[in-house]
N, C-alpha and C positions, 0 to 999 in steps of 0.2 A: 504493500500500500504506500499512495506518497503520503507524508505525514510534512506541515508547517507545526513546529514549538514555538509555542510565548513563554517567557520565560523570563525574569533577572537575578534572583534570589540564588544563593548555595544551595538551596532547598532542590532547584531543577536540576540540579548536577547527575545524581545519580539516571534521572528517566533519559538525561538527554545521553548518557553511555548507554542504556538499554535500547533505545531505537536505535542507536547509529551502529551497534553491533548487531542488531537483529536484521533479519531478511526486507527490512521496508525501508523504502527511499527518504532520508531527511533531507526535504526540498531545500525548505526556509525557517530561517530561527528569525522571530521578532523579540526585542526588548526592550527596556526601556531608556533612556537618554542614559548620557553621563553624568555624575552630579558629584556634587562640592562637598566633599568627605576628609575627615582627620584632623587632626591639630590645625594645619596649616589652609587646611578645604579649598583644595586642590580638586580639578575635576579629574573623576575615578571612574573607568567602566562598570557595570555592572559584572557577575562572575561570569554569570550567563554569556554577555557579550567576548568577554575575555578569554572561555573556552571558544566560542564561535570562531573566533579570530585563530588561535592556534590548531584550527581543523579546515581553516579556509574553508569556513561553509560561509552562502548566502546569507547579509544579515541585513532583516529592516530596522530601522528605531520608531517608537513611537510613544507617546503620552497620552494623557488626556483627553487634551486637547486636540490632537491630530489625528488621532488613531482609526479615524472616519477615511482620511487619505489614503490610507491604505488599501481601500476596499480593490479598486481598481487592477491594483500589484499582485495581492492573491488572489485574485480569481485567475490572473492568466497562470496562475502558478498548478492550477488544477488540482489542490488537494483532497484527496480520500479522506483525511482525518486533521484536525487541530487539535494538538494539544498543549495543554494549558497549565503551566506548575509554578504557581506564586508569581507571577503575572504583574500584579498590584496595579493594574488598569483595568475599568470591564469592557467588556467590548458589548458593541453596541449588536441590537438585533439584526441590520444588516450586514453584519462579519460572522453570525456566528453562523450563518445561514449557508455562507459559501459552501464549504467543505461538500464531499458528495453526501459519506456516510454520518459526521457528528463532530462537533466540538466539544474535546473531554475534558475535564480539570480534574483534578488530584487535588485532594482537599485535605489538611492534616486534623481530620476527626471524624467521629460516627456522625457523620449526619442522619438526621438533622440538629444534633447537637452544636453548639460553638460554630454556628455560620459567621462568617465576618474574617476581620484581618488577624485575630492572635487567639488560634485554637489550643495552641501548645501551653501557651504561658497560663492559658486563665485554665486549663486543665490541671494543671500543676499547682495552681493558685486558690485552686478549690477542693484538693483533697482527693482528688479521682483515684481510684484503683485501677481505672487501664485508659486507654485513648486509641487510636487507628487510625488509617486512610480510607478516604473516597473517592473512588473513580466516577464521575456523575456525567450525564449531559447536560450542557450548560444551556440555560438562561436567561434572558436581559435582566432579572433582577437575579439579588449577588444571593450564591449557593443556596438556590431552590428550584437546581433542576434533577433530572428522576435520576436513580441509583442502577448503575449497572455494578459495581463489583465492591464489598467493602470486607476490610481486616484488621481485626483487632490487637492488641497489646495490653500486656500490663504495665503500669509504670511503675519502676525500680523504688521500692522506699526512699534512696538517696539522689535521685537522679534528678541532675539540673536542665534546664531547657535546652542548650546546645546540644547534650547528650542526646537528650531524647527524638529534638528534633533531627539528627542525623539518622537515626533509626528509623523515623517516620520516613523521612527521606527515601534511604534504600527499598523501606517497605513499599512506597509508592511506588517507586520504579519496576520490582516484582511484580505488584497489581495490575501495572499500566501495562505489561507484558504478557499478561492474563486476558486484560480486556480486549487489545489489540488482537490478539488468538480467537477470541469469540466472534469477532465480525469477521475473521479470516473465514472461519465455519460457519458463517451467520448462522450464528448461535446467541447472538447479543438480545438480551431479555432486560430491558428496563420496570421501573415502580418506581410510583412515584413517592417524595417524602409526606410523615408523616406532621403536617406543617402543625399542629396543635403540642407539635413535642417540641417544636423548634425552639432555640436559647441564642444567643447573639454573644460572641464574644468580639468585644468594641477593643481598639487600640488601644496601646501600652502606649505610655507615656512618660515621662521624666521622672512625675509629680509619687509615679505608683510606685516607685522607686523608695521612696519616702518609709521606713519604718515605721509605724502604729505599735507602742510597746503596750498599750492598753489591749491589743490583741492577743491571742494565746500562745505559747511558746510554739506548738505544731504549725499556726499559722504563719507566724514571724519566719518559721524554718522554710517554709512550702514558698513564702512570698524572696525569699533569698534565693532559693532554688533555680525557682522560675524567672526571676530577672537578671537569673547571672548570662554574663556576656553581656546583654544590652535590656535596661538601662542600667542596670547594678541595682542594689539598693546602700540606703547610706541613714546616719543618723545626725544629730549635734551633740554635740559635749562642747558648753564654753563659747557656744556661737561660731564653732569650726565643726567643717562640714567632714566626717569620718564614712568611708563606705565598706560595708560588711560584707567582704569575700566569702566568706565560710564559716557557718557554726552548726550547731547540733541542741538538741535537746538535751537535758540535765535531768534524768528522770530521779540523780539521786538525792539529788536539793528538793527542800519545800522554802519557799520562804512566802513572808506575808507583808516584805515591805511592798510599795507601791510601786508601779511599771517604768522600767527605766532606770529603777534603780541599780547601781554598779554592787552585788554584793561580794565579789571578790577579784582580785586582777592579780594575776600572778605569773611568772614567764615560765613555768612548769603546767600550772592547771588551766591556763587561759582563761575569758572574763564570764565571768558570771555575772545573768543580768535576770534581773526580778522583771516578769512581764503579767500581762491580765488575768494568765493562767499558767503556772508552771516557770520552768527556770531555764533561760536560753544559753550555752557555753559558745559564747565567740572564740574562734581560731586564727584569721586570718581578717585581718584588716587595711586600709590603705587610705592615706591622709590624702588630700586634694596637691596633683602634680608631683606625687612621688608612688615608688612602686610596691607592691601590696608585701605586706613581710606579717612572718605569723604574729603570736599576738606577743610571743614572748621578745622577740625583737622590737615590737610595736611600740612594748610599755616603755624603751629604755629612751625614745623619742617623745612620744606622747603620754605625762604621765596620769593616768586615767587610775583613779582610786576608787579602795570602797568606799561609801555614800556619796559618789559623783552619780549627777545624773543624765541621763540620753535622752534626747528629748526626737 
């Protein structure tokens, strides 16, 4: 089959090795502009783009705003199939329409669970015992189209959002090579979601980064988990901003001071923090423009005492 990818994220890495190994023709990869990234914000390809280039495949750009221009380009392109992996543009009804057999997206959840931009994080952010991919037909409005192929996961008691999301990733790419196989055989059997079960997971943002010590210690861990890599999470002490790499629960403290409180810092046992419920043991921390060092290195820089407070 000829297949056009949309694509920008690390997330599409893995599907776009699965098709270009498998027996169907990768026409065209679309993605999205270059943008102003890093310290210096510098303009950065996308991953996507930056493998396209090193495979010398066909690449379009597009946005938003332009992504209509397109239309014209793939159609002469004559694609069998589009697919779609972290995209982060939607595409309008008359793009999805081209393809002969369907426009697919990989979606990192069960849907209808966690539609929207951060399936990962707020799965992680709410305590879930598993997460998966969805191979769907796509839709003009964002992941409410029918289900052809979905695979579940546990998520690791420990395991942070980069991690998992890399596993979602590869999982995707297995699916996508599942689905692909069924319209080889047409054999492709869509249903549609169940939209009364739907949940919306809305963007991550800086702000959610932010520590709440008035939350439980399970929560506090689960919201560290999930924002590591991007955005972090972080706290104050003193009106300086501290960001918390890694910590764990303290299931062998009780304490009854108030949330935030420091009830031990020590470069052996690392800090112990009094929260809404339960006792949070930071490990790994990192002050603003310098590099994350565990906690026992941490104290001999920043000296963060018992009865200081995190706010």
């Amino acid at each position: 089959m000829n297949i056009v990818f949309f694509g920008t994220s690390p997330f599409g890495l893995p599907s776009l090795e699965a098709v270009l190994k498998s027996a169907h023709k990768l026409s065209a990869i679309v993605t999205t502009p270059d943008k102003h990234t890093g310290r210096f914000l510098s303009l950065q390809p996308s991953p996507v783009k930056q493998w396209a280039q090193e495979k010398r495949m066909l690449l379009l750009e597009a946005s938003a705003k332009n992504i209509a221009s397109l239309e014209g380009e793939l159609k002469k392109i004559g694609a069998d199939v589009f697919v779609v992996v972290s995209f982060g543009v939607i595409l309008p009804k008359a793009i999805l329409e081209i393809p002969r057999l369907a426009a697919l997206n990989i979606h990192s959840s069960l849907l209808p669970k966690y539609r929207g931009p951060a399936p990962i994080h707020w799965a992680i952010l709410n305590g879930d015992a598993s997460t998966g991919v969805t191979v769907m037909r796509m839709a003009p409005t964002l992941d409410t189209g029918d289900i052809l192929l979905q695979e579940s996961t546990p998520i690791e008691p420990n395991e942070e959002g980069p991690a998992l999301s890399q596993r979602l990733a590869v999982m995707g790419a297995s699916t996508l090579e599942r689905s692909l196989s069924l319209f080889e055989k047409k054999q492709e059997i869509f249903k549609p979601q169940e939209n009364a079960l739907a949940t919306y997971a809305r963007k991550i943002t800086k702000e959610d980064g932010h520590i709440r010590w008035n939350e439980s210690a399970d929560m506090i861990d689960a919201r560290i988990r999930a924002l590591a890599g991007w955005p972090g999470t972080y706290t104050f002490w003193k009106g300086k901003r501290i960001l918390i790499r890694q910590a764990s629960i303290d299931l062998k403290v009780i304490s009854t001071a108030p949330p935030g409180y420091i009830l031990f810092a020590s470069g052996g046992e690392g800090i112990q923090v009094s929260t809404g419920k339960g006792v949070l043991r930071i490990g790994e921390l990192q002050a603003e423009g310098k590099k994350p060092l565990p906690a026992s290195q941490f104290l001999l820089g920043t000296p963060l005492k018992p009865g200081d407070i995190l706010e």
